[in-house]
Biopython code that builds the backbone (N, CA, C, O; Angstrom):
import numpy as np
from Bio.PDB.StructureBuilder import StructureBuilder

atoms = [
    (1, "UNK", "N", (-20.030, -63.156, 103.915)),
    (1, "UNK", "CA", (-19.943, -63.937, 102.719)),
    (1, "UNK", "C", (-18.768, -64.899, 102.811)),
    (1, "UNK", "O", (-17.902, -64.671, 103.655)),
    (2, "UNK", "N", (-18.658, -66.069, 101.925)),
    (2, "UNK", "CA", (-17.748, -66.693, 102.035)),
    (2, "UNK", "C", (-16.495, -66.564, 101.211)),
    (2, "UNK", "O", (-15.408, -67.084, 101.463)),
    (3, "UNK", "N", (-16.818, -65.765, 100.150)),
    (3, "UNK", "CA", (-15.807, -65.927, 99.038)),
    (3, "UNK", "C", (-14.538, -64.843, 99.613)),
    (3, "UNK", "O", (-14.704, -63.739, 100.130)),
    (4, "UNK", "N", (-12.957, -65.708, 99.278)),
    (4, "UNK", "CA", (-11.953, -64.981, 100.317)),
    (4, "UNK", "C", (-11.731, -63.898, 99.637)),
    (4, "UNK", "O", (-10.568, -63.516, 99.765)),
    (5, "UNK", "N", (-12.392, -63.234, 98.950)),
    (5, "UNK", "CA", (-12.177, -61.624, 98.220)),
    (5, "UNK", "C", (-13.278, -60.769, 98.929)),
    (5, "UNK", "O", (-13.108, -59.550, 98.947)),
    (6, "UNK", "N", (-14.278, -61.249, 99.455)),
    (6, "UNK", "CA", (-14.875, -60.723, 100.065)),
    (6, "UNK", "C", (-14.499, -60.138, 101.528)),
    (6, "UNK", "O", (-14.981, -59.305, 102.296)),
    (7, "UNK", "N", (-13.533, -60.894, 101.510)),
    (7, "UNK", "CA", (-13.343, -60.732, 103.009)),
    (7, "UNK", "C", (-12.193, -59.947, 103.233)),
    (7, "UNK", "O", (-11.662, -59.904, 104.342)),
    (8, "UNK", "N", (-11.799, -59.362, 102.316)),
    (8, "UNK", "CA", (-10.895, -58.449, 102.311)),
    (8, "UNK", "C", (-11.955, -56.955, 102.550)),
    (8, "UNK", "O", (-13.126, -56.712, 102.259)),
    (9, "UNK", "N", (-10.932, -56.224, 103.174)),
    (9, "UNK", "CA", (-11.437, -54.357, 102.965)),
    (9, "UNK", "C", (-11.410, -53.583, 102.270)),
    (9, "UNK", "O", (-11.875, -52.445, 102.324)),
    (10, "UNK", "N", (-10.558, -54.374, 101.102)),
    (10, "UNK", "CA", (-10.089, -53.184, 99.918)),
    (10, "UNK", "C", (-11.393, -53.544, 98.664)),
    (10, "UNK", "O", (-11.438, -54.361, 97.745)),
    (11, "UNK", "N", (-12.579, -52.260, 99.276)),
    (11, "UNK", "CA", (-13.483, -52.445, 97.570)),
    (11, "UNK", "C", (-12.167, -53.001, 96.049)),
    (11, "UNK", "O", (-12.065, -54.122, 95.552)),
    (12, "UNK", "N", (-11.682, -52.224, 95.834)),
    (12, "UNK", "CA", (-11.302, -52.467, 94.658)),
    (12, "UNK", "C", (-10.783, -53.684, 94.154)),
    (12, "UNK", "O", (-10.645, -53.982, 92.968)),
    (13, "UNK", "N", (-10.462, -54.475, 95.320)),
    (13, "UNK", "CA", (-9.709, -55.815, 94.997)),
    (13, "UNK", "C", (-11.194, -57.185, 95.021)),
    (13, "UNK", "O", (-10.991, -58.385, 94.835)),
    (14, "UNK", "N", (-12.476, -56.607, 95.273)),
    (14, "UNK", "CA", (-13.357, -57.190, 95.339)),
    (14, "UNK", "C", (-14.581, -57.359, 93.773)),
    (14, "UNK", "O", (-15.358, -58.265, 93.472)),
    (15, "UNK", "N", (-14.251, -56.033, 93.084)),
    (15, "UNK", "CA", (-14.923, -55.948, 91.763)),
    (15, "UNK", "C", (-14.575, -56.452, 90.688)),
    (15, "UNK", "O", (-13.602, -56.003, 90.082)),
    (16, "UNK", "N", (-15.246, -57.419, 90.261)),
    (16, "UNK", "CA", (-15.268, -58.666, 89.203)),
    (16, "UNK", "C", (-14.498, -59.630, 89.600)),
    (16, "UNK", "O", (-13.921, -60.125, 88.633)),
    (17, "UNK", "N", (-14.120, -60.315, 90.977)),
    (17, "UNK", "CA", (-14.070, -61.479, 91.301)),
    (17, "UNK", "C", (-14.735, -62.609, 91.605)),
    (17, "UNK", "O", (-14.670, -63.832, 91.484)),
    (18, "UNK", "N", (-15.827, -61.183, 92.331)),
    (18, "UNK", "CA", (-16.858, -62.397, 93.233)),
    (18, "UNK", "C", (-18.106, -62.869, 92.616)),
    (18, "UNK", "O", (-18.963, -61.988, 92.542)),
    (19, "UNK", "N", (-18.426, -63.967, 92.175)),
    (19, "UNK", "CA", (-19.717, -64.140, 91.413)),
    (19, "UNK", "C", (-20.707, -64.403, 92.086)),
    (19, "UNK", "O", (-21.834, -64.554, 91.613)),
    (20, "UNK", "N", (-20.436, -64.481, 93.166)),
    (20, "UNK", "CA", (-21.664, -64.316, 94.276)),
    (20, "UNK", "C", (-22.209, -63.591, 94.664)),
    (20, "UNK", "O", (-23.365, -63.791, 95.035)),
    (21, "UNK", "N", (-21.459, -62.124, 94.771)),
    (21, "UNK", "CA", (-21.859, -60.807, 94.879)),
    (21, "UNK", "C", (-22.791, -60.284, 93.326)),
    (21, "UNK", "O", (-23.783, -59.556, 93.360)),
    (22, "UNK", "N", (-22.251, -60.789, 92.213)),
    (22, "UNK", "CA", (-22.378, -60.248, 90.883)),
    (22, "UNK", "C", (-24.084, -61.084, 91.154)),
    (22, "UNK", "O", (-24.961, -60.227, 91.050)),
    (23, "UNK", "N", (-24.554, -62.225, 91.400)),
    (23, "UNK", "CA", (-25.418, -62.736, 91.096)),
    (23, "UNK", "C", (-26.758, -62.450, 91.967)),
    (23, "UNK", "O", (-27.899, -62.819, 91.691)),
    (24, "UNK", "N", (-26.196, -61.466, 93.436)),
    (24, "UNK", "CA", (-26.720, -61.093, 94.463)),
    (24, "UNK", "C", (-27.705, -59.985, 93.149)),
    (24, "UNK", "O", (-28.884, -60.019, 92.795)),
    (25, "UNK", "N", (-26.489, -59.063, 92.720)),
    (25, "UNK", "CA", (-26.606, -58.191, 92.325)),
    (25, "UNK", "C", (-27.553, -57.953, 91.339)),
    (25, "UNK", "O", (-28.150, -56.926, 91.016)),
    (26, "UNK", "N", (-27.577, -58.961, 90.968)),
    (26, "UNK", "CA", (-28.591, -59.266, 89.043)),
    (26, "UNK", "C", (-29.731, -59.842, 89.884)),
    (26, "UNK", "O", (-30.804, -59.283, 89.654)),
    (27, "UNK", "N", (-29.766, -60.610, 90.605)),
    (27, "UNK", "CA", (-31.379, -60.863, 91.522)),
    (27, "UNK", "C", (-31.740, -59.110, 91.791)),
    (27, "UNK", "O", (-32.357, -58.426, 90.974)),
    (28, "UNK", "N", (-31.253, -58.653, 92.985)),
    (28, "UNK", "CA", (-31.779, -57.628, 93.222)),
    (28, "UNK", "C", (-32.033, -56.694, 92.160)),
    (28, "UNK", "O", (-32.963, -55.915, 92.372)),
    (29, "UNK", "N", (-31.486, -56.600, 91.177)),
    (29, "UNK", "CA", (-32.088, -55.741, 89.988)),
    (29, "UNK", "C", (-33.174, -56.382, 89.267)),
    (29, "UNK", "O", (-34.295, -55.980, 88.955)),
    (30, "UNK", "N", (-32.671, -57.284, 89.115)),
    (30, "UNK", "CA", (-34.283, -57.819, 88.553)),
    (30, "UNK", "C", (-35.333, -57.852, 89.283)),
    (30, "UNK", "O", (-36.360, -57.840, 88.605)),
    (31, "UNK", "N", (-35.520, -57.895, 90.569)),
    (31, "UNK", "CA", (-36.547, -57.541, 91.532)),
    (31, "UNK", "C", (-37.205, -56.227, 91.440)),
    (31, "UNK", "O", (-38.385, -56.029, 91.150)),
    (32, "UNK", "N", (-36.101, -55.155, 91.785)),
    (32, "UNK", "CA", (-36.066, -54.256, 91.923)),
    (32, "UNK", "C", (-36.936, -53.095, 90.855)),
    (32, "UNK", "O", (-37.662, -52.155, 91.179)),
    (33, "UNK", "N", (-36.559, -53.558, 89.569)),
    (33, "UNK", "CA", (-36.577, -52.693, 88.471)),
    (33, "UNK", "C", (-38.138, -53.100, 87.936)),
    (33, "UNK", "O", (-38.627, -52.600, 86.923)),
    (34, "UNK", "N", (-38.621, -53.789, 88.529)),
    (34, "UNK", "CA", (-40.160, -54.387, 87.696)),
    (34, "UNK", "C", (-40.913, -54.047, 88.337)),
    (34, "UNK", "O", (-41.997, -53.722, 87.853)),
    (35, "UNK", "N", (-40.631, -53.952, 90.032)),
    (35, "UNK", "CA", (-41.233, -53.675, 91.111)),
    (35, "UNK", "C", (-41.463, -52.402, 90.857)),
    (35, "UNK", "O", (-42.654, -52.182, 90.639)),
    (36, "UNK", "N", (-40.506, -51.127, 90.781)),
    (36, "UNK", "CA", (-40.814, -50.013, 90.632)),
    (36, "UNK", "C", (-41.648, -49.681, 89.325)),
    (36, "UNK", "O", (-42.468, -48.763, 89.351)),
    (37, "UNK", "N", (-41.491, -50.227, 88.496)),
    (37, "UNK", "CA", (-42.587, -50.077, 87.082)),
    (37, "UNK", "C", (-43.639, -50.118, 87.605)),
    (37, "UNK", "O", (-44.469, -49.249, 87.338)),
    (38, "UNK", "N", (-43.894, -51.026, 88.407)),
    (38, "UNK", "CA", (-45.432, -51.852, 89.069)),
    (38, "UNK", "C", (-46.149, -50.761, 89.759)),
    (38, "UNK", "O", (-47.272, -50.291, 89.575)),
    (39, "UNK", "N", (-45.143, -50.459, 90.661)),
    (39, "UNK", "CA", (-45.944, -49.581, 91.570)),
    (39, "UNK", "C", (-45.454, -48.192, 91.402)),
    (39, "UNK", "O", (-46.438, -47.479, 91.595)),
    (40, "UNK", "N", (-44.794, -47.719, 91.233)),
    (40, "UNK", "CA", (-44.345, -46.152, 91.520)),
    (40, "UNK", "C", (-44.125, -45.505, 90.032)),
    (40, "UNK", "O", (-43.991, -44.304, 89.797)),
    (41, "UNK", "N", (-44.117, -46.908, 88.785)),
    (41, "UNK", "CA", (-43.799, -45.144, 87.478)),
    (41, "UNK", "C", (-44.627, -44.211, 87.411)),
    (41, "UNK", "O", (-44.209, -43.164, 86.915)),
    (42, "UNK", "N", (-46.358, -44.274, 87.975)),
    (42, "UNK", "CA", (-47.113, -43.334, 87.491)),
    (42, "UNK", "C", (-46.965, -41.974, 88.647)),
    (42, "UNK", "O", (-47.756, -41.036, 88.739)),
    (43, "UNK", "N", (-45.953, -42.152, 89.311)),
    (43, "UNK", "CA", (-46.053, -41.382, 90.714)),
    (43, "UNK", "C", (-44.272, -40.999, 90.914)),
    (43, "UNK", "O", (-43.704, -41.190, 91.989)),
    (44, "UNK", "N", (-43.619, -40.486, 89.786)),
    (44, "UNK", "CA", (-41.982, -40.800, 89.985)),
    (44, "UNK", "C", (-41.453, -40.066, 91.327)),
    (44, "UNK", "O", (-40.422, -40.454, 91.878)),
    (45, "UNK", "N", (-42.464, -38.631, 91.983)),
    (45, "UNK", "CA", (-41.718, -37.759, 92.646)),
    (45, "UNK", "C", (-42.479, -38.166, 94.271)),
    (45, "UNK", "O", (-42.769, -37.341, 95.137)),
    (46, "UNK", "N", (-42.627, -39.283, 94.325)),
    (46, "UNK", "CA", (-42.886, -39.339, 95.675)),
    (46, "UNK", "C", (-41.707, -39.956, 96.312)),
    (46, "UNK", "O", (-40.862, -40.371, 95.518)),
    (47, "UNK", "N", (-41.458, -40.112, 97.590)),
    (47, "UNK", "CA", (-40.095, -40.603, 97.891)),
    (47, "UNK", "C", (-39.661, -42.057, 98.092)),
    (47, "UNK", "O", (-38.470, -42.362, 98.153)),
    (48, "UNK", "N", (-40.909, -43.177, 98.220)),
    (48, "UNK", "CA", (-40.710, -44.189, 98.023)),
    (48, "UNK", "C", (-40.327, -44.656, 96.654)),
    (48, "UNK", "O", (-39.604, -45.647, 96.559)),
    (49, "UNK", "N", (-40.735, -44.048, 95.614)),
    (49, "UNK", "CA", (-40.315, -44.399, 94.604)),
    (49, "UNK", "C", (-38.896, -44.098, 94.128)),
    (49, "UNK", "O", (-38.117, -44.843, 93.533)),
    (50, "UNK", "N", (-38.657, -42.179, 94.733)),
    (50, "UNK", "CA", (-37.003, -42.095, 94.630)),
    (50, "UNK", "C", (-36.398, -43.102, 95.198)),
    (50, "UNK", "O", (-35.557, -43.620, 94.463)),
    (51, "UNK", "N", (-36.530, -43.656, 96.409)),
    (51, "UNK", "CA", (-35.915, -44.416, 97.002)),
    (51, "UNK", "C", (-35.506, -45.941, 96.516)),
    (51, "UNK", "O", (-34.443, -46.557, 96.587)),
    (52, "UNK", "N", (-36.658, -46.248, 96.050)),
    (52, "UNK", "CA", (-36.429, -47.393, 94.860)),
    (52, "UNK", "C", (-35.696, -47.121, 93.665)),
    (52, "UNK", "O", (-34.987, -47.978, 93.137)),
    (53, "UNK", "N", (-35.827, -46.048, 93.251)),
    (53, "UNK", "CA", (-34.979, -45.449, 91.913)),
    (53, "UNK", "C", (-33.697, -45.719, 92.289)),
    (53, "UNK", "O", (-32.955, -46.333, 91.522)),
    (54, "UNK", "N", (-33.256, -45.270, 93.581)),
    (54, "UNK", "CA", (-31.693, -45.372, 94.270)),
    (54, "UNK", "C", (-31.269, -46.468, 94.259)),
    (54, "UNK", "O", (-30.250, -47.025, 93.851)),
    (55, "UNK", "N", (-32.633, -46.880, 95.019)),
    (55, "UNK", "CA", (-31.798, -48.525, 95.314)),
    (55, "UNK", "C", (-31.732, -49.706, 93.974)),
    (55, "UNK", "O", (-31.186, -50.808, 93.940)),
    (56, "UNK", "N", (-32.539, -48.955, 92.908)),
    (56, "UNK", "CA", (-32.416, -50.204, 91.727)),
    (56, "UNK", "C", (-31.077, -49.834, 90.843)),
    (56, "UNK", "O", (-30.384, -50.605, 90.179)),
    (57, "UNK", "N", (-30.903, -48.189, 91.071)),
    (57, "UNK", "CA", (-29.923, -47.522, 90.267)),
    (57, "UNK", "C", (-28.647, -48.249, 90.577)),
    (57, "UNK", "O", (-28.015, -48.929, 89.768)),
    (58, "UNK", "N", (-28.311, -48.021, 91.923)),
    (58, "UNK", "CA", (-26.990, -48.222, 92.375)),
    (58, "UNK", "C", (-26.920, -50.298, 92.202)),
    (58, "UNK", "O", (-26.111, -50.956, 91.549)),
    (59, "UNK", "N", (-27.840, -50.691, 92.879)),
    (59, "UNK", "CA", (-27.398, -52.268, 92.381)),
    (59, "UNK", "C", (-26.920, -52.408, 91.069)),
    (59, "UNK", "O", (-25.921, -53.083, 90.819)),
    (60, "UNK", "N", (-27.732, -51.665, 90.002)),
    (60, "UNK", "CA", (-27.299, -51.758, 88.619)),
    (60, "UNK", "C", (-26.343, -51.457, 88.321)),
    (60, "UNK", "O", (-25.714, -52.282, 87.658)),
    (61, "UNK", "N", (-25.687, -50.140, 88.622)),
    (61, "UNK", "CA", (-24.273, -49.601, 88.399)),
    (61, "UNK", "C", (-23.483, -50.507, 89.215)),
    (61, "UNK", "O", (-22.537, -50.874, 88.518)),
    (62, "UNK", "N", (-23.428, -51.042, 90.372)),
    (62, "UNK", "CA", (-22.207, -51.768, 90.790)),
    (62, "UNK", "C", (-22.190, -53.146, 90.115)),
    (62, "UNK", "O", (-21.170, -53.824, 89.987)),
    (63, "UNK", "N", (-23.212, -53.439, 89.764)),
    (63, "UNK", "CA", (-23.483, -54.733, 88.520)),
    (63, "UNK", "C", (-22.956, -54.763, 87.561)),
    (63, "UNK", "O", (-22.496, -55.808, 87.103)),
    (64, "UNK", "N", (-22.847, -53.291, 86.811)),
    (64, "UNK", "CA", (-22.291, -53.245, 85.718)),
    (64, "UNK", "C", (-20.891, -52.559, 85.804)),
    (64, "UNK", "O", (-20.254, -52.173, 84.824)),
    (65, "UNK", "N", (-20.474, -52.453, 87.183)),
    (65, "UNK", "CA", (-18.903, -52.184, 87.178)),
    (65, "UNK", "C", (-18.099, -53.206, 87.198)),
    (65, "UNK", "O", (-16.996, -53.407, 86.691)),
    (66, "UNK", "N", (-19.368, -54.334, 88.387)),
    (66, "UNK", "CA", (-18.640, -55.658, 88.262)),
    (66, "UNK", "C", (-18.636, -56.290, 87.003)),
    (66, "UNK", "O", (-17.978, -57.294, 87.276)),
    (67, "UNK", "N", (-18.869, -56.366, 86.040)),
    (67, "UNK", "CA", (-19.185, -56.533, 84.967)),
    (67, "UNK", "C", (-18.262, -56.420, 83.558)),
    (67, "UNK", "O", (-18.065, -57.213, 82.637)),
    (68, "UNK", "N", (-17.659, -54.661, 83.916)),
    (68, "UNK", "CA", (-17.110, -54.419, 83.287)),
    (68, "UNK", "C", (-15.308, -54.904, 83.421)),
    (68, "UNK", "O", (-14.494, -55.006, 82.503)),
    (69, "UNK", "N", (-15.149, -55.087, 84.612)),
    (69, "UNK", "CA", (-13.803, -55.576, 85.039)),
    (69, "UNK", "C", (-13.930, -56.682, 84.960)),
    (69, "UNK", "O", (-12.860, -57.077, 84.497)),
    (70, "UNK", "N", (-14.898, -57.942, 85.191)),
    (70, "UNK", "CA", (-14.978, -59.121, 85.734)),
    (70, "UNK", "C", (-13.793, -59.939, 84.323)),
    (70, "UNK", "O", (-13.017, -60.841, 84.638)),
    (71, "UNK", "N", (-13.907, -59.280, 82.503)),
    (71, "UNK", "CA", (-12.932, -60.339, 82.137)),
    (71, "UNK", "C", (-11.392, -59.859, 81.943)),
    (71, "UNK", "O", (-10.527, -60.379, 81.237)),
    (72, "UNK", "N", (-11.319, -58.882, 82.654)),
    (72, "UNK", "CA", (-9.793, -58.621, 82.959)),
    (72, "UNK", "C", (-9.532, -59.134, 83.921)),
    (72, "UNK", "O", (-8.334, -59.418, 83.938)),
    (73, "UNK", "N", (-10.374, -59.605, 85.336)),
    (73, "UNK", "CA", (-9.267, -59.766, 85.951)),
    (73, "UNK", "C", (-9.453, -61.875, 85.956)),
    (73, "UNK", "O", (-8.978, -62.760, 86.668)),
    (74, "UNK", "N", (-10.451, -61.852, 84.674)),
    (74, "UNK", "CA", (-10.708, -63.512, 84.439)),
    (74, "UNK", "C", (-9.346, -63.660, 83.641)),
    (74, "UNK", "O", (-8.505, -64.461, 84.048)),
    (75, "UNK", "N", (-9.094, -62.805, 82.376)),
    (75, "UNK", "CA", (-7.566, -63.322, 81.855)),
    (75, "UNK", "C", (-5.999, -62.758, 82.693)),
    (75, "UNK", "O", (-4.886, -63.164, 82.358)),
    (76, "UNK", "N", (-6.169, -62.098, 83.434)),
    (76, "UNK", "CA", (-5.118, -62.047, 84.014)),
    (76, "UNK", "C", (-4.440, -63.296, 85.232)),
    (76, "UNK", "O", (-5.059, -63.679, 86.225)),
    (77, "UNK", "N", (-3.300, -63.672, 84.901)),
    (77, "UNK", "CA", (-2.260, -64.916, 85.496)),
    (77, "UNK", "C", (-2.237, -64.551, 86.863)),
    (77, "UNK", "O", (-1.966, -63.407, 87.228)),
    (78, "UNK", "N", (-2.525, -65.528, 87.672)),
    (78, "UNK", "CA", (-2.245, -65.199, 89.149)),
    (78, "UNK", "C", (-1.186, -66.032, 89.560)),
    (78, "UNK", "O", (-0.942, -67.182, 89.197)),
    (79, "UNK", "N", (-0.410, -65.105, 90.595)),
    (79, "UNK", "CA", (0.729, -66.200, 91.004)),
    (79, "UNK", "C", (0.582, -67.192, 91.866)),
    (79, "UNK", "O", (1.520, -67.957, 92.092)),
]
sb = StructureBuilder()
sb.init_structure("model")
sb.init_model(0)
sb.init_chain("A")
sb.init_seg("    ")
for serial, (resi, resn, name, xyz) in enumerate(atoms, 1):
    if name == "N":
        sb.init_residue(resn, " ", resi, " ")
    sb.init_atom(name, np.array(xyz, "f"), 0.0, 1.0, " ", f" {name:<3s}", serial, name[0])
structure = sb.get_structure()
């Protein structure tokens, strides 16, 4: 990626900076989450569908972590 927070190693210094990641993030959930309605709600315990469950779950939660930090570290002064 290009953004220079990305390119750091430290997760934590990367959540709610990058809006490129955040927007990655809201595509893939929105993909994700309609897709599995489509095909797998009538079938929840097969493993393609867990697997989609995972993968729509976790985009969402790091979406909404980025999310939740993104306007603290928007009003905080940088030197």
């Amino acid at each position: 990626m290009a953004c220079k927070y990305c390119q750091s190693g430290i997760w934590k210094q990367k959540l709610g900076r990058c809006t490129r990641c955040m927007t990655q993030l809201a595509v893939i959930s929105a993909i994700l989450w309609p897709f599995w309605w489509w095909a797998y709600a009538d079938t929840p315990r097969q493993v393609e569908s867990i697997a989609l469950l995972f993968a729509a779950g976790s985009a969402s939660a790091l979406l909404l972590l980025h999310l939740l930090i993104y306007p603290f570290r928007r009003n905080r002064k940088r030197p």
